[in-house]
C-alpha positions as a printed NumPy array, in Angstrom:
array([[-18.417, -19.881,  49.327],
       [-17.366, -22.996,  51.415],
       [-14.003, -24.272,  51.008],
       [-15.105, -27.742,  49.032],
       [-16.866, -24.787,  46.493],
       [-13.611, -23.073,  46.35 ],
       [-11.291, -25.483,  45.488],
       [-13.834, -26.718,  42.63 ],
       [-13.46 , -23.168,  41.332],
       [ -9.628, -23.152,  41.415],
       [ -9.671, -26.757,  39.787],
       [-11.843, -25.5  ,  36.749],
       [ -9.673, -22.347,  36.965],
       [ -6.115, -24.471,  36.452],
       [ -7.935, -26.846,  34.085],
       [ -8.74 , -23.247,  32.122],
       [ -5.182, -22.015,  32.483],
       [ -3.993, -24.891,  30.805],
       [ -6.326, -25.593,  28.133],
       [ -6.854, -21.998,  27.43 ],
       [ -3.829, -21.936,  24.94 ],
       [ -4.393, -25.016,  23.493],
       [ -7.925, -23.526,  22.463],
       [ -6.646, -19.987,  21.167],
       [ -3.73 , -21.904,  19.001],
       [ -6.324, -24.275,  17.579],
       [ -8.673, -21.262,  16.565],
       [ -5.483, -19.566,  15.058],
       [ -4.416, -22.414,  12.993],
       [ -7.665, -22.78 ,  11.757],
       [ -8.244, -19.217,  10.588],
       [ -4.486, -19.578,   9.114],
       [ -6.043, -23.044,   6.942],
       [ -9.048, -21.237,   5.969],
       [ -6.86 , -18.23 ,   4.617],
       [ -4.302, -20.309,   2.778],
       [ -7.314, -22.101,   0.546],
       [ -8.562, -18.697,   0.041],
       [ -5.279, -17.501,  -1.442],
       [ -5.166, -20.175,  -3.51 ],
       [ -8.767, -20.158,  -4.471],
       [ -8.798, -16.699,  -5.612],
       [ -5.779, -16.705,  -7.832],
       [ -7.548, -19.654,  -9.495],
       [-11.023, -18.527,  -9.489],
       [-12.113, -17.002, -12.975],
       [-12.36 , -13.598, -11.685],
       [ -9.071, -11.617, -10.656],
       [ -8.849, -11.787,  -7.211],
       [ -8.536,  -8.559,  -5.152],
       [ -4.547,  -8.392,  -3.702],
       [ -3.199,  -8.255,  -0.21 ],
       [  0.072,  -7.928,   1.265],
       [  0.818, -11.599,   1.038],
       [  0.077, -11.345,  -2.567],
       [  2.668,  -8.971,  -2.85 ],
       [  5.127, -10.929,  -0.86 ],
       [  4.527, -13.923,  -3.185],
       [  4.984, -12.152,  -6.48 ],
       [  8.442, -10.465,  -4.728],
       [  9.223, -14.05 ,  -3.385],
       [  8.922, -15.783,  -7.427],
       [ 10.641, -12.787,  -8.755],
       [ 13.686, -13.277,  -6.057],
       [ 13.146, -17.113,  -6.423],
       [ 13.797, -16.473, -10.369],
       [ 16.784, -13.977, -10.052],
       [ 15.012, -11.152, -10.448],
       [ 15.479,  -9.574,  -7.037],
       [ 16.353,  -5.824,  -8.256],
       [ 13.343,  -5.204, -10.231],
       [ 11.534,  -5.692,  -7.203],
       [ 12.42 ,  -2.7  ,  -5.801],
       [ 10.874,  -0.943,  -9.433],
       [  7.648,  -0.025,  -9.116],
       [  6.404,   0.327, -12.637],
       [  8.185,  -3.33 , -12.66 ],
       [  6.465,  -4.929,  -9.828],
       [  3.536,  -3.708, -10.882],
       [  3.645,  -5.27 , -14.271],
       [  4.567,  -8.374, -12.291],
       [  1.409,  -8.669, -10.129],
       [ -0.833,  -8.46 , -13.301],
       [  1.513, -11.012, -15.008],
       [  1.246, -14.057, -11.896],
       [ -2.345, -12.386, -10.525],
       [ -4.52 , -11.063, -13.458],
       [ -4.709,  -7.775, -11.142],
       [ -2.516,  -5.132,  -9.8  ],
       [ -2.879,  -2.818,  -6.14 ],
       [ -0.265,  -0.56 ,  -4.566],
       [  2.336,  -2.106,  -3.03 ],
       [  5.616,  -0.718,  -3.852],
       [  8.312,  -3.027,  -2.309],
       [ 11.198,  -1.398,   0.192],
       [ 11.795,  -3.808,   2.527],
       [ 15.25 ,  -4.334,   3.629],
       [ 17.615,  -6.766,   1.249],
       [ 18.011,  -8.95 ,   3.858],
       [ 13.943,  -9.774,   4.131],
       [ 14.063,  -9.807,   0.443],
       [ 16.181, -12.726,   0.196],
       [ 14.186, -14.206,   3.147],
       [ 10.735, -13.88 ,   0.862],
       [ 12.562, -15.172,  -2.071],
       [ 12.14 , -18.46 ,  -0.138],
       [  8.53 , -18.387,  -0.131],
       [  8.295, -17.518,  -3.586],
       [  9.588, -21.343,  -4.03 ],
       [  6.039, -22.704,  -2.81 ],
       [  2.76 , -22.482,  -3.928],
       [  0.715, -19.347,  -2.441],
       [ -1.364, -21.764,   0.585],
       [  1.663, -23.261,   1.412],
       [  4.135, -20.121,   1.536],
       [  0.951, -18.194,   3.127],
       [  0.763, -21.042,   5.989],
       [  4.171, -21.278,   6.56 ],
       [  5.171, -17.672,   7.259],
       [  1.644, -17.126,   9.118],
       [  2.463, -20.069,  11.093],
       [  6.086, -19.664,  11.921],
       [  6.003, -15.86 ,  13.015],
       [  2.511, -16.307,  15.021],
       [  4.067, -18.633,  17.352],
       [  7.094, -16.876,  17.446],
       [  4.706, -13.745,  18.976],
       [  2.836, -15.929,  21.3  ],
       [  5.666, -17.474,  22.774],
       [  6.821, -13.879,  23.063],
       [  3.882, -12.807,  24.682],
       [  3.493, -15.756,  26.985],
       [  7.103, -15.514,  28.126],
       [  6.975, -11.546,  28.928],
       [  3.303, -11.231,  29.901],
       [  2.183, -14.74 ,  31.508],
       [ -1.384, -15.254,  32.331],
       [ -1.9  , -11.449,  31.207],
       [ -1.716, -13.067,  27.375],
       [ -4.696, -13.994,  26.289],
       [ -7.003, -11.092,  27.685],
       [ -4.571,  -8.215,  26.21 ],
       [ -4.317, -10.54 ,  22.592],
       [ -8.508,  -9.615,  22.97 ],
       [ -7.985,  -6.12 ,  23.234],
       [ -5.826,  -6.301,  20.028],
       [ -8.241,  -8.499,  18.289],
       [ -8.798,  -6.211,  15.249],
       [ -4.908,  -6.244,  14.296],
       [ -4.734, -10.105,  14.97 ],
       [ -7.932, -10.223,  12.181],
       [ -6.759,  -7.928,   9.658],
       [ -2.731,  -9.25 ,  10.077],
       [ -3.446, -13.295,   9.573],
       [ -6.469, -11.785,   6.997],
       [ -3.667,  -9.806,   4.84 ],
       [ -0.722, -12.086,   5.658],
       [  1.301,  -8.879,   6.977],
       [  4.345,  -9.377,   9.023],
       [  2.647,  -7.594,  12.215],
       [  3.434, -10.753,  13.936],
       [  6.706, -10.765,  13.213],
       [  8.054,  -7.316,  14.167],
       [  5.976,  -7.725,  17.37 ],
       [  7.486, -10.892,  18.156],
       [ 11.219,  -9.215,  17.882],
       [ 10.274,  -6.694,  20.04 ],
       [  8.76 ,  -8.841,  22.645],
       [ 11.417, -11.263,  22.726],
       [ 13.741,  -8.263,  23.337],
       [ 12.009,  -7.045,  26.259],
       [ 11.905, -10.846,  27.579],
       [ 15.533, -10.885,  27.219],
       [ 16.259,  -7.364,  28.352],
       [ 13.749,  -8.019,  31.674],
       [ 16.382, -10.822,  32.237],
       [ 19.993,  -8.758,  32.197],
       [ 20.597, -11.191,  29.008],
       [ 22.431,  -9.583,  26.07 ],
       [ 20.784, -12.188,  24.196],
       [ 18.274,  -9.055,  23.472],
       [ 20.723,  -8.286,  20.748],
       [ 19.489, -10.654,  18.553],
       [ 15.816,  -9.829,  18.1  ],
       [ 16.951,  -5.855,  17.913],
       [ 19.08 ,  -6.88 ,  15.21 ],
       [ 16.529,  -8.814,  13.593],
       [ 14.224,  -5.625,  13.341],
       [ 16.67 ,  -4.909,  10.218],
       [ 13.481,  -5.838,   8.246],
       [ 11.517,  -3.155,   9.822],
       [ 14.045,  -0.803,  11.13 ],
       [ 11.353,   2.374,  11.164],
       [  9.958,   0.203,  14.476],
       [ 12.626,  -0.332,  16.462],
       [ 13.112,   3.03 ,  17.826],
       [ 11.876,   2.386,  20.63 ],
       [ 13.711,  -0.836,  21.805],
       [ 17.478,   0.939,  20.524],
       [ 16.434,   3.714,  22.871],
       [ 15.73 ,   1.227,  25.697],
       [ 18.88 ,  -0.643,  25.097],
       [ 20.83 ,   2.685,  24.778],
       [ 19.712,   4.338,  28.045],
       [ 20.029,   1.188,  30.007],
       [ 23.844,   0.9  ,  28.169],
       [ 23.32 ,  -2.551,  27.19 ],
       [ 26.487,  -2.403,  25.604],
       [ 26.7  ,  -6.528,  24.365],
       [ 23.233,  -6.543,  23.216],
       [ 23.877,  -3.311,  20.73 ],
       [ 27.113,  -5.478,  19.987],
       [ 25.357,  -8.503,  19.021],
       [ 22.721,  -6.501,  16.837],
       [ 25.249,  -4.859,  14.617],
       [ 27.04 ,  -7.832,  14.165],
       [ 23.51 ,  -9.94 ,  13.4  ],
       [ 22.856,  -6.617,  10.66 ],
       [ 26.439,  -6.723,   9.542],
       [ 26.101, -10.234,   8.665],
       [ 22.622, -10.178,   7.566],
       [ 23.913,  -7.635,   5.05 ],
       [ 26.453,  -9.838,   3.749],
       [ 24.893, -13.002,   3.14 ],
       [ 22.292, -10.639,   1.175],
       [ 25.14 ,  -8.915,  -1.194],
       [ 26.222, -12.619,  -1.266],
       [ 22.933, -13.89 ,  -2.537],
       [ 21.142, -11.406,  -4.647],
       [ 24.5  ,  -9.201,  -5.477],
       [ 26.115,  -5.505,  -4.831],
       [ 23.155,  -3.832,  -7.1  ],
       [ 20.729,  -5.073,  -4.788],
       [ 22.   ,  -2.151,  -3.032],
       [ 21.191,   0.952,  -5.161],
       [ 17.98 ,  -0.537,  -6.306],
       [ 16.95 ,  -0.771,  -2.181],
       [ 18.081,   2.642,  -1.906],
       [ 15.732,   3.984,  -4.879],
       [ 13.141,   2.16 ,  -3.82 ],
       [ 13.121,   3.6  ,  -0.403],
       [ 13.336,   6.94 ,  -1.877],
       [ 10.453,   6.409,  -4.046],
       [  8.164,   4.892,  -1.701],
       [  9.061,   8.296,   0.743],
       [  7.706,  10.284,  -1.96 ],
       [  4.276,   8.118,  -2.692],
       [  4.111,   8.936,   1.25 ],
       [  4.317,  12.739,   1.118],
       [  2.166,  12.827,  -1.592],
       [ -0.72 ,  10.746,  -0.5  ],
       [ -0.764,   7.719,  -2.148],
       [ -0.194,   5.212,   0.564],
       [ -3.043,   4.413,   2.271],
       [ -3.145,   6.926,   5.068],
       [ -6.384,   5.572,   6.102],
       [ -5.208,   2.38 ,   7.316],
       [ -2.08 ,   4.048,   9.11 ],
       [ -1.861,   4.607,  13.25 ],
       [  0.   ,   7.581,  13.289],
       [ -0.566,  11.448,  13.755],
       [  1.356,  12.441,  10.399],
       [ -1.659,   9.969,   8.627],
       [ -3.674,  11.581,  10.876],
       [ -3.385,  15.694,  10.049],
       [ -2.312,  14.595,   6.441],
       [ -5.712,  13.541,   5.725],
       [ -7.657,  16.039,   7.476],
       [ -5.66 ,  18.654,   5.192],
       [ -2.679,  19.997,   7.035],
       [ -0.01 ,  20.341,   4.549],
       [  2.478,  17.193,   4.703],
       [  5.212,  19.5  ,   6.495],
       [  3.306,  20.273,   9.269],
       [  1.589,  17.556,   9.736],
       [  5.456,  15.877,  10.154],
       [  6.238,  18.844,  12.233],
       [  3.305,  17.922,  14.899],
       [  4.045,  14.189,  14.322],
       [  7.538,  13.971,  15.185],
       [  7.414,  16.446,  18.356],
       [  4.555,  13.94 ,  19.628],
       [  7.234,  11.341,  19.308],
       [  9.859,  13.511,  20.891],
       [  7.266,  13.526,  23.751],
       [  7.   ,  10.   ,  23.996],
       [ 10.671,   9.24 ,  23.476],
       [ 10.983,  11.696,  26.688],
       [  8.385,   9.664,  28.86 ],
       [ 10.291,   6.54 ,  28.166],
       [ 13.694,   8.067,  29.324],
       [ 11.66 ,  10.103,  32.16 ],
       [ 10.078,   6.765,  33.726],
       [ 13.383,   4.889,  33.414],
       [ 15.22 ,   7.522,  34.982],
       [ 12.616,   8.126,  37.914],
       [ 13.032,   4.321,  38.265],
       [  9.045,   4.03 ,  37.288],
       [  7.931,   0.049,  37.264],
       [  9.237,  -2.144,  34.518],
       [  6.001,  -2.569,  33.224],
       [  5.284,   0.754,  32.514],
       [  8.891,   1.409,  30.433],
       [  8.124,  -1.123,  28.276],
       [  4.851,  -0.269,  27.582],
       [  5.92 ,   3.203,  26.916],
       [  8.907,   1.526,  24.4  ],
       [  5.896,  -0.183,  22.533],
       [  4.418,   2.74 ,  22.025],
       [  7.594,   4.607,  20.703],
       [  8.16 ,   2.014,  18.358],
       [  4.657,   1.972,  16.901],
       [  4.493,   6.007,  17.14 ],
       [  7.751,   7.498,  15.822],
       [  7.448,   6.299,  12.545],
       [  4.908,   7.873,  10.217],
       [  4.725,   4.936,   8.48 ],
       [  3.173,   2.614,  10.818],
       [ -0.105,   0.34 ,   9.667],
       [ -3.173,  -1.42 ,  11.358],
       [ -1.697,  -4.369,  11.042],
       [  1.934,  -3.26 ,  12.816],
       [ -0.673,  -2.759,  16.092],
       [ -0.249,  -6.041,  16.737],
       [  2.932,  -5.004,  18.57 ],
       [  0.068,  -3.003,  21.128],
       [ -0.722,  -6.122,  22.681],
       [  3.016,  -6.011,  24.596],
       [  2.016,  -2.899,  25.672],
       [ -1.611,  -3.693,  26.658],
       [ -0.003,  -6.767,  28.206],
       [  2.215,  -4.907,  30.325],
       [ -0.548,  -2.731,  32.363],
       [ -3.759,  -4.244,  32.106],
       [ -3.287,  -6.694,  35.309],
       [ -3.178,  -3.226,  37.145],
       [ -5.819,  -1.642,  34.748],
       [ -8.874,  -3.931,  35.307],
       [ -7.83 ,  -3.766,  39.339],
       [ -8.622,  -0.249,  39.684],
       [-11.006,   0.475,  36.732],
       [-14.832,   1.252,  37.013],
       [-17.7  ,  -0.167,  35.35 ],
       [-17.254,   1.741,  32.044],
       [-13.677,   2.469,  31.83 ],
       [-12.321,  -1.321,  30.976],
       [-15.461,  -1.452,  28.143],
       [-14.379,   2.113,  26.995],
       [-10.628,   1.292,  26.753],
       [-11.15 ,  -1.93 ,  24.544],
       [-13.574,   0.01 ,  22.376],
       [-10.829,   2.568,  21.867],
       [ -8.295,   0.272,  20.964],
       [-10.592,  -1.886,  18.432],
       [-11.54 ,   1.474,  16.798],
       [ -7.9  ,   2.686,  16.862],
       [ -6.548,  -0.453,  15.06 ],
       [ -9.818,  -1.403,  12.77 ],
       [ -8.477,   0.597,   9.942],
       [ -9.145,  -1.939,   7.699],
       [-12.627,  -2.503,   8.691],
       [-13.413,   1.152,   8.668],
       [-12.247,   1.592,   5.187],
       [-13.914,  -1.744,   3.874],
       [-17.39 ,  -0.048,   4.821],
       [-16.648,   3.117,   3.47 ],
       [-15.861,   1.134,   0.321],
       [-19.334,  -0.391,   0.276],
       [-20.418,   3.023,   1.07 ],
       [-19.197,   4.54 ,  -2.007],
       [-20.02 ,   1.406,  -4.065],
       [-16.836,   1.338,  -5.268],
       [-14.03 ,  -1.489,  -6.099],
       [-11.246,  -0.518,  -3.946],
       [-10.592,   2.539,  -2.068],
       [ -7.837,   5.07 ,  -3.803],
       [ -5.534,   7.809,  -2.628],
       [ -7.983,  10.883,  -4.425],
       [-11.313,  10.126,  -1.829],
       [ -9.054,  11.19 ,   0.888],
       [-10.057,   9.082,   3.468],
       [ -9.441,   9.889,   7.05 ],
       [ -7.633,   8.084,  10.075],
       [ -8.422,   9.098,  13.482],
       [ -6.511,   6.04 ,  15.204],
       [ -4.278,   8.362,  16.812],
       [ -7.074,  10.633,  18.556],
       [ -8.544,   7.117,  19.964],
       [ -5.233,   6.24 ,  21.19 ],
       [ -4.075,   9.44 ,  22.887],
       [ -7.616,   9.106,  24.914],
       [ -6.636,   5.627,  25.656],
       [ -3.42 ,   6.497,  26.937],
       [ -4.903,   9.368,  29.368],
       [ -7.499,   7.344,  30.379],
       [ -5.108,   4.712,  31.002],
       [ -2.818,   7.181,  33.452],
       [ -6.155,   8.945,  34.798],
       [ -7.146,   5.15 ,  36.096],
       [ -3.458,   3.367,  36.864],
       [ -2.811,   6.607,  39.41 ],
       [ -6.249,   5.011,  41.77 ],
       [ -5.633,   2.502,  44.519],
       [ -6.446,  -1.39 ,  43.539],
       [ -9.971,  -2.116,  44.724],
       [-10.332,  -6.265,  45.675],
       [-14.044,  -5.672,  44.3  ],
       [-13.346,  -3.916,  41.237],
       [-15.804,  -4.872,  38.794],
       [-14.437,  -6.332,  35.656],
       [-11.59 ,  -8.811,  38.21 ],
       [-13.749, -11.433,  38.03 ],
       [-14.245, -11.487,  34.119],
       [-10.274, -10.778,  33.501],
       [ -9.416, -13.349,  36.204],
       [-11.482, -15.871,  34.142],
       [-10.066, -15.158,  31.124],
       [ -6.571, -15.12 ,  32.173],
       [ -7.105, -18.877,  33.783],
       [ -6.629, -18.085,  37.527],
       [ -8.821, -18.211,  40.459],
       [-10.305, -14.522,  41.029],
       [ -9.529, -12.04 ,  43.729]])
């Protein structure tokens, strides 16, 4: 190529770089509009309209929104509740945190599109930025390898975004020496079964101000609540935690959609002790690798992506949706990934992680398959995300441990797709 032909390709690669986000926000939003009318349209169309999780945080939102805030945390009562604003009813106990439950009681002061747009909105860009900030040009190629979550997330109106958005900030701020990182570990308050894995990071590396400034953000967080919805918002949290751990030894969560190895064994039949048993000694492992790499002084990169993956994988309670949080960790090693990779190995990696985090998907077609309404806890459905991510984690160590090759074949395509000139 002559040097007039190369520095047309690096202009249309810099005009790519910065249109590139501009594009990907404006196909976000979009998908976001086109959601909110259908959450509207539904719960106005003459036939009930089949819940999601944003459903659920409405009806919690009105019921906060109308002082109602404890019975939230009652199953038989929130049930009763979804029929009562929705004409229908799925299974959604409620345990979140007080805190996040007077946070939704906001959105139960707007209509459904508007609350629906709002949250979508607010906690997507607050993940972008995230992801931008920590993983640069490596964005919007690793937000592609995690395009099942991003569907079924905005699609459901989960909080995926959210909780991966703390997490990343935290690593942003913890890359930087700022104890600023305190705030977004604090903030995982509302989903405190996936922040394992950034408390272990900030405990190992002694980040003494940032654990300071997360208790204090949680001690406070927990007063304005008792402030707010009162002391008894207290024991009715604490029952409805304990309630929804039983629905999850017995089954009647949907395992199916779930990441994790308890989900896993639990629905291929190992008893619901043992499959624990293997499930938390896997995430003794990983919690192990994380302190092993930090100790052996392995590349930043690689610790965080190993904390991502303790905070998605200690938990057995961890959805499709919560993958989201993946694309950190995706972020993190595919620059050096697609630089060493053969011709199969980048296609096979982004088919693993689509099928490990297409829950959703998998279980809508064996819904069709069984012709029936909704898929319940008795068919017994199976989950085998966390066999398709364990082979994309070897096959990610089997290729990172090769020598970068300038001609590797997918460099061009990623280089493309990340907005800068190639090679």
């Amino acid at each position: 190529m002559s040097a007039p032909d190369r520095q047309s390709s690096f202009g249309i690669f810099q005009a790519l770089r910065i249109r590139q986000h501009l594009v990907v926000m404006a196909i976000a939003f979009a998908a976001f509009a086109l959601q909110a009318w259908l959450f509207q349209h539904r719960l106005d169309a003459p036939v009930p309209p089949i819940l999601t999780d944003f459903n659920d945080y409405h009806v919690v939102g009105r019921m906060v929104a109308a002082g109602r805030a404890i019975e939230t945390y009652d199953w038989p009562t929130l049930k009763l509740e979804q029929i009562v604003q929705t004409r229908n009813w799925s299974f959604m106990p409620w345990a979140y945190p007080p805190p996040f439950t007077m946070l939704v009681g906001l959105l139960g002061l707007l209509p459904i599109w508007a609350a629906y747009l709002l949250f979508m909105a607010v906690t997507w860009l607050l993940f972008y930025a995230a992801m931008v900030r920590l993983a640069g040009r490596a964005t919007i190629p690793a937000l592609f390898v995690i395009l099942p979550s991003l569907i079924i997330n905005g699609k459901g109106g989960q909080a995926g975004f959210l909780s991966a958005a703390f997490i990343g900030w935290f690593l942003v701020f913890l890359r930087e020496r700022s104890a600023k990182a305190g705030w977004p570990l604090g903030a995982m308050i509302f989903k405190p079964h996936l922040a394992a894995g950034i408390g272990l990071l900030a405990l190992i590396e002694r980040r003494w101000g940032a654990m300071v400034r997360a208790v204090v953000l949680i001690a406070a967080s927990f007063a304005v609540a008792t402030l707010v919805l009162g002391v008894e918002i207290w024991p009715a949290f604490q029952k409805g935690t304990s309630t929804a751990s039983e629905y999850l030894w017995t089954g009647f969560y949907p395992l199916e959609r779930m990441l994790t190895v308890f989900a896993a064994l639990h629905r291929f039949g190992v008893p619901a002790v043992a499959a624990m048993v293997v499930h938390l000694t896997c995430a003794a492992a990983l919690v192990l690798a994380v302190a092993l790499a930090w100790w052996r002084k392995a590349r930043t990169e690689t610790v965080f992506a190993l904390t991502v993956c303790v905070c998605l994988m200690t938990s057995p309670y961890t959805y499709d949706y919560d993958g989201v949080a993946l694309g950190l960790a995706y972020a993190m090693v595919l620059p050096r990934f697609v630089a060493r990779a053969g011709r199969y190995e980048l296609p096979i990696a982004v088919l693993l992680s689509w099928i490990a985090t297409s829950n959703y998907l998998w279980s809508g077609l064996r819904q069709y398959w069984y012709g029936v309404p909704i898929i319940t806890h008795e068919m017994q459905l199976w989950t085998i995300s966390p066999i398709a991510l364990a082979a994309l984690g070897a096959l990610v160590i089997v290729v990172l441990r090769r020598p970068a090759r300038p001609d590797a074949p997918w460099l061009r395509a990623y280089s493309w797709m990340a907005g800068r000139k190639p090679g």
